[in-house]
C-alpha positions as CSV (number, residue, x, y, z in Angstrom):
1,X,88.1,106.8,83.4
2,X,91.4,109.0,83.8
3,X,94.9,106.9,85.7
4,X,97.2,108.6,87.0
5,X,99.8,106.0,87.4
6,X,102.6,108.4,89.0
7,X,100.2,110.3,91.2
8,X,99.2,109.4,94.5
9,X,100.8,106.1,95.9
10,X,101.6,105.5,92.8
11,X,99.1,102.5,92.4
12,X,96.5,104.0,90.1
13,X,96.5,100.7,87.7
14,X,96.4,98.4,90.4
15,X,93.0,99.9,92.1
16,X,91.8,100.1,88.0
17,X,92.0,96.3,88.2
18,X,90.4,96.4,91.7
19,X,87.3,98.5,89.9
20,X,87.2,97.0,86.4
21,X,84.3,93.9,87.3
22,X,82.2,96.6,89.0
23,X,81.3,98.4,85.7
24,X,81.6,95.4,83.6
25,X,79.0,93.4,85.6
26,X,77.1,97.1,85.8
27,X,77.3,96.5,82.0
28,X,79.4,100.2,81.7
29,X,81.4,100.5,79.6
30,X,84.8,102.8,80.2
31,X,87.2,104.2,78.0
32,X,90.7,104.8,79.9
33,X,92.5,107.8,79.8
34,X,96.4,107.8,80.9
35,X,97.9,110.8,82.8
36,X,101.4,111.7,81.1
37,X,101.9,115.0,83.0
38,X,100.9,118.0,85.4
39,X,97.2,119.0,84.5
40,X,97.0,116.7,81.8
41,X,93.6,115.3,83.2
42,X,92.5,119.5,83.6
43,X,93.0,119.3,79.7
44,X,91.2,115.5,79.3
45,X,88.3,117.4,81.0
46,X,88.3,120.7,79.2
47,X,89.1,119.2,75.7
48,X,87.5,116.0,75.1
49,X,84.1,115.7,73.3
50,X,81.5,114.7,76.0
51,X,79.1,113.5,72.9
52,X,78.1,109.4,74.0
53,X,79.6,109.5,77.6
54,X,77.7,109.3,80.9
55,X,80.3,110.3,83.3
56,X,84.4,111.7,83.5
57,X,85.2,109.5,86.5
58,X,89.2,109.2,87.8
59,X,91.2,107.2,90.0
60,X,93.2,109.7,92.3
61,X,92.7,111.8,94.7
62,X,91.7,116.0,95.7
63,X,94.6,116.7,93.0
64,X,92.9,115.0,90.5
65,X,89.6,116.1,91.1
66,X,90.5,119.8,91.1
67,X,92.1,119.5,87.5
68,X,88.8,117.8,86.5
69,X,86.7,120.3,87.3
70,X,88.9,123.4,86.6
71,X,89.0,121.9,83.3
72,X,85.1,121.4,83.0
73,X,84.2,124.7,84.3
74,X,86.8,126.4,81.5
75,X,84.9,124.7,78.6
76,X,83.8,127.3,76.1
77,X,80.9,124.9,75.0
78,X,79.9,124.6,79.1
79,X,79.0,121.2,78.9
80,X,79.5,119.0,82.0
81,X,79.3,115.8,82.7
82,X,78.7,114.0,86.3
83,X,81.9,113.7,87.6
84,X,83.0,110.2,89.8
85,X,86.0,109.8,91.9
86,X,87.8,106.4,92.6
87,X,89.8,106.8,95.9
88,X,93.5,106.8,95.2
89,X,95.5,109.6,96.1
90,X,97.5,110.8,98.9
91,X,94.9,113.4,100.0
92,X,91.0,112.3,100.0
93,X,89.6,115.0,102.1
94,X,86.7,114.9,99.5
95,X,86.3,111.3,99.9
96,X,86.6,111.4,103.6
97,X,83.5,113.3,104.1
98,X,81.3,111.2,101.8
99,X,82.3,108.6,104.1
100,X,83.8,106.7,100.5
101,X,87.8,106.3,101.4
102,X,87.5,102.7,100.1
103,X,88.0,102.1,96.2
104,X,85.7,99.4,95.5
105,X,82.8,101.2,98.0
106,X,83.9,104.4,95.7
107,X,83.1,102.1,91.9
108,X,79.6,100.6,93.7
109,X,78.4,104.4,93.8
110,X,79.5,106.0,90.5
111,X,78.2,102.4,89.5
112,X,74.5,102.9,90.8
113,X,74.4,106.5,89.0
114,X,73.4,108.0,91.8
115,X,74.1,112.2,91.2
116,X,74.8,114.8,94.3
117,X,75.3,118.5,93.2
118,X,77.6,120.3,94.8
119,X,79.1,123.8,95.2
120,X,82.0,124.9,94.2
121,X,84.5,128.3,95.2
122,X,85.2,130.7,92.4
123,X,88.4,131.7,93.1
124,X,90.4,135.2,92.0
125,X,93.6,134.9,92.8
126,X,95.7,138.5,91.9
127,X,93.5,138.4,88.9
128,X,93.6,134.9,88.1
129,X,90.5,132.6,88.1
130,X,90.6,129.1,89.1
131,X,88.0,127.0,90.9
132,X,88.1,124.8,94.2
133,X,85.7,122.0,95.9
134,X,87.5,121.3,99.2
135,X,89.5,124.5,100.3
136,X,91.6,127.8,99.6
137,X,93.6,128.9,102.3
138,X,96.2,131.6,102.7
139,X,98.8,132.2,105.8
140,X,100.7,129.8,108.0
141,X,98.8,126.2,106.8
142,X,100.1,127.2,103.0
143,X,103.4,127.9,104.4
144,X,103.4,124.9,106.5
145,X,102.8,123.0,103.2
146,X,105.8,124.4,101.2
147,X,108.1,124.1,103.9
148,X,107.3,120.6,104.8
149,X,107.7,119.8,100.8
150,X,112.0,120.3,102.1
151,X,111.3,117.8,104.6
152,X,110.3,115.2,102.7
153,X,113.0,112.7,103.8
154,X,110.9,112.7,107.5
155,X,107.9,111.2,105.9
156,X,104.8,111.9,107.7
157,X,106.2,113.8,110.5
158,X,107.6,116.3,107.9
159,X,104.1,118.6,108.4
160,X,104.5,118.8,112.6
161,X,108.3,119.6,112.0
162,X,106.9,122.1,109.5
163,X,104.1,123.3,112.1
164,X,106.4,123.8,115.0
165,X,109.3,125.4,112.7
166,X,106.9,128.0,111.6
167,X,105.0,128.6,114.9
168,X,108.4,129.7,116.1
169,X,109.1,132.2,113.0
170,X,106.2,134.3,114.7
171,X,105.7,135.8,111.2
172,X,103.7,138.8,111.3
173,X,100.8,138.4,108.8
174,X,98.8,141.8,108.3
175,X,96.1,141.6,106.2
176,X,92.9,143.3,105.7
177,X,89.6,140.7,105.5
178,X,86.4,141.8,103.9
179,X,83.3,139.3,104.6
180,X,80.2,140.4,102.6
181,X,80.7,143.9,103.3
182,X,82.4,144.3,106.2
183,X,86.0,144.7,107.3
184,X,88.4,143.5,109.8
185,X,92.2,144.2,109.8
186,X,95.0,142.6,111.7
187,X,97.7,140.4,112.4
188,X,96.1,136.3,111.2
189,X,97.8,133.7,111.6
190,X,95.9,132.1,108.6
191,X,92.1,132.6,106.8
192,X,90.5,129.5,105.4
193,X,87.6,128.8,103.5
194,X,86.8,125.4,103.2
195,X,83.9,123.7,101.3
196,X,84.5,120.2,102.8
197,X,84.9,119.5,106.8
198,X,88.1,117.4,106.2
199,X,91.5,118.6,105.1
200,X,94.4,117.3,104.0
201,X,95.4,114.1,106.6
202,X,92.2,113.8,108.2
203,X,91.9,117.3,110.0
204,X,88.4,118.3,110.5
205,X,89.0,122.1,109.6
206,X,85.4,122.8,109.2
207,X,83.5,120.7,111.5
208,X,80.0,122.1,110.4
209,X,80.8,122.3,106.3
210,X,77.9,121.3,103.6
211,X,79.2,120.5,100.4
212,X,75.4,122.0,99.0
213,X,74.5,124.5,101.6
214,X,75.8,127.2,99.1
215,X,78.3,128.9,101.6
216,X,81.8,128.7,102.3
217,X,83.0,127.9,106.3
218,X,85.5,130.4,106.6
219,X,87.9,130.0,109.5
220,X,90.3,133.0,110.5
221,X,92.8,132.5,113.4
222,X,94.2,136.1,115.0
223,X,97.9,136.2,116.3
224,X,98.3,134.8,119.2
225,X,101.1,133.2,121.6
226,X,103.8,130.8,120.7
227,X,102.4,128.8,122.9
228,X,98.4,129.1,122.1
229,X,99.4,128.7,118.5
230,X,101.2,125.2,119.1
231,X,98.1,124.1,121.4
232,X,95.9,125.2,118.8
233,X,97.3,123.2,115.9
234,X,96.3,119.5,117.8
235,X,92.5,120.9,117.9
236,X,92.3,120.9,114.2
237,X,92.3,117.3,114.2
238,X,89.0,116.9,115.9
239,X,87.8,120.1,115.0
240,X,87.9,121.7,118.5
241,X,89.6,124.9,117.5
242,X,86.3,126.3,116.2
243,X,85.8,126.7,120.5
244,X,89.6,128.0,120.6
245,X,89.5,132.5,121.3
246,X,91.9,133.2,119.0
247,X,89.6,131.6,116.1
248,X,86.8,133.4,114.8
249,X,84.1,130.3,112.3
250,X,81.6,132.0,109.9
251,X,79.5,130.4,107.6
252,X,79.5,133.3,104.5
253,X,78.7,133.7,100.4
254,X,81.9,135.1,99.9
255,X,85.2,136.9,101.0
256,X,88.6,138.7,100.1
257,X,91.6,138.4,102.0
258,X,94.3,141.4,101.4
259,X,97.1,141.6,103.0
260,X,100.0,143.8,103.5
261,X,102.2,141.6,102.0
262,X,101.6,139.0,99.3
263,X,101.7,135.1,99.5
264,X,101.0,132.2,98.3
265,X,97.7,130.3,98.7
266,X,96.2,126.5,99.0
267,X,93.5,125.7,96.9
268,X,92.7,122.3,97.3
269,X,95.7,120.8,98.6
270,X,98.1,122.6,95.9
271,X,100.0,125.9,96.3
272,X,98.6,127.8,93.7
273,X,98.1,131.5,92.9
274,X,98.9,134.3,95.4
275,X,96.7,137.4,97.0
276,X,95.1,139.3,97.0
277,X,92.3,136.7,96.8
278,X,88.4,136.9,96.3
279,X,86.5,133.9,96.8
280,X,82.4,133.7,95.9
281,X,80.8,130.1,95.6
282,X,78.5,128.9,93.4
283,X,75.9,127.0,94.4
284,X,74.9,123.6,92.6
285,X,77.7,124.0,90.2
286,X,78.3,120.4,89.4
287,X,77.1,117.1,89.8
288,X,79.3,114.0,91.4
289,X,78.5,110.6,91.1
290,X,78.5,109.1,95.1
C-alpha cells in the first residue's frame, strides 16, 4: 500500500487508519510504502519485486494512479500486478465513475479481490511515451489548468477565473487532426480523448466512455464565439456539450493531434509532454481491483 502523505488533502495517513481493520479482518496482509517525492510511487511500481504480493494498491488519487501504472507498464520484466485505489486525492475522476469516491467503500472492493480489466492510452508525446487511464487533452482545458495554478490564492473558483480569462484571449489554435485515417484541419478550441466520463471536478467530459470498450471518446470543439465558448463551458458539467454545434464526439482506436504551433498537454490531470501527440489504446491492459 503506497501513502502519499503530502499529496492530495494531505490526509493520506489518516484515511490509512480509516482502511487498516478492513484488510486485517480480510486477513491481508499490507506492506506500506511512503511517498518522499514527485514520481516516487512511478518508481515503487516499476522497481519493486512483485514475487509474494497480490496487489500494488495506493491511497491518493488520478495522480497517483497514473505513476502507478506508467511505472508498471515500463517494467522490463512486464510483470503486473492488479492494481487498487483508496480514494484520497484532490482529483478522483477514476473513482467517480466506478461510483467508489468513499475510502472505506474503496478498501471493501480491493478487499473482496474482485479484478476489472481496463484499457489504457498509449501516449506519444513529440517522441516521448507515457501512458494514461482517464484523459489526454491538448488546447484551452490544458491552458486553463496552468493558468489557474497562478490563481491559487481564489481556491476553487481559480479554474472559472481561468475559463473566462482564456475564453477572452481568443487564441487561435490551428492544428491538423488525423482520426484513423482521415484528416480535418482548423482553428480547435481543444481535442480530448478521454477513457473515463468524469474529469477533473466532476465534469462529465465523456458522457458515453467505457473504461473496457477498447476505444477512446474523443471530443474536439471548433472555434467558435466568445460568447458560445463561455456557454459551452457550463454544459461540460452534465455532459450536454456532446449536443453543442461547435463539438464534434467520436468513439475511435486512435488519433494524432498536430498543430501549427506546439503546446502543452493533460494527461490525466497533469501537464505533461507537448505535441505533436499520437494516442492508440490498448485494450485490456491492466487489471484494477474494484
Amino acid at each position: 500500500m503506497i501513502v502519499n502523505p503530502h499529496g492530495g488533502l494531505k490526509n493520506g495517513f489518516s484515511i490509512l487508519e480509516q482502511v487498516k481493520p478492513i484488510f486485517e479482518n480480510n486477513k491481508i496482509e499490507l506492506k506500506i510504502l511512503e511517498t518522499e517525492r514527485t514520481e516516487h510511487a512511478l518508481d515503487y511500481a516499476y522497481e519493486l519485486d512483485y514475487t509474494g504480493y497480490d496487489g500494488i494498491c495506493a491511497i491518493g488519487g488520478d495522480g497517483t494512479m497514473h505513476e502507478i501504472i506508467n511505472g508498471m507498464l515500463k517494467r522490463p520484466d512486464k510483470k503486473q500486478l492488479p492494481i487498487g485505489l483508496v480514494t484520497g486525492g484532490t482529483g478522483n475522476s477514476f473513482m467517480h465513475d466506478l461510483d467508489c469516491l468513499d475510502p472505506v467503500k474503496a478498501a471493501k472492493r480491493i478487499a473482496s479481490g474482485r479484478l476489472r480489466d481496463i484499457d489504457i492510452a498509449e501516449i506519444d508525446s513529440n517522441g516521448n511515451i507515457r501512458y494514461g487511464f482517464n484523459i489526454v487533452g491538448w488546447g484551452m482545458p490544458t491552458d486553463i489548468t496552468i493558468l489557474a495554478e497562478k490563481f491559487r490564492w481564489l481556491g476553487g473558483q481559480r479554474y472559472n477565473v481561468a475559463s473566462i480569462i482564456e475564453v477572452l484571449k481568443y487564441k487561435q489554435r490551428l492544428a491538423k487532426v488525423i482520426i484513423e485515417g482521415s484528416i480535418i484541419v482548423g482553428d480547435f478550441v481543444f481535442v480530448l480523448g478521454c477513457n473515463t466520463i468524469h474529469t477533473g471536478k466532476g465534469m462529465k467530459m465523456a458522457p458515453l466512455a467505457q473504461i473496457n470498450d477498447g476505444m477512446i471518446d474523443l471530443i474536439i470543439a471548433r472555434k467558435a464565439s466568445r460568447i458560445k465558448l463561455l456557454r459551452l463551458f457550463p454544459k461540460l458539467f452534465s455532459g450536454k456539450h456532446i449536443a453543442d454545434p461547435i463539438v464534434e464526439y467520436r468513439h475511435v482506436r486512435e488519433f494524432s493531434v498536430v498543430p501549427l504551433e506546439d503546446g502543452s498537454l493533460n494527461i490525466d490531470g497533469e501537464i505533461l509532454g507537448t505535441t505533436p501527440l499520437h494516442v492508440t489504446m490498448i485494450q485490456n491492459a491492466v487489471s484494477v481491483l474494484v
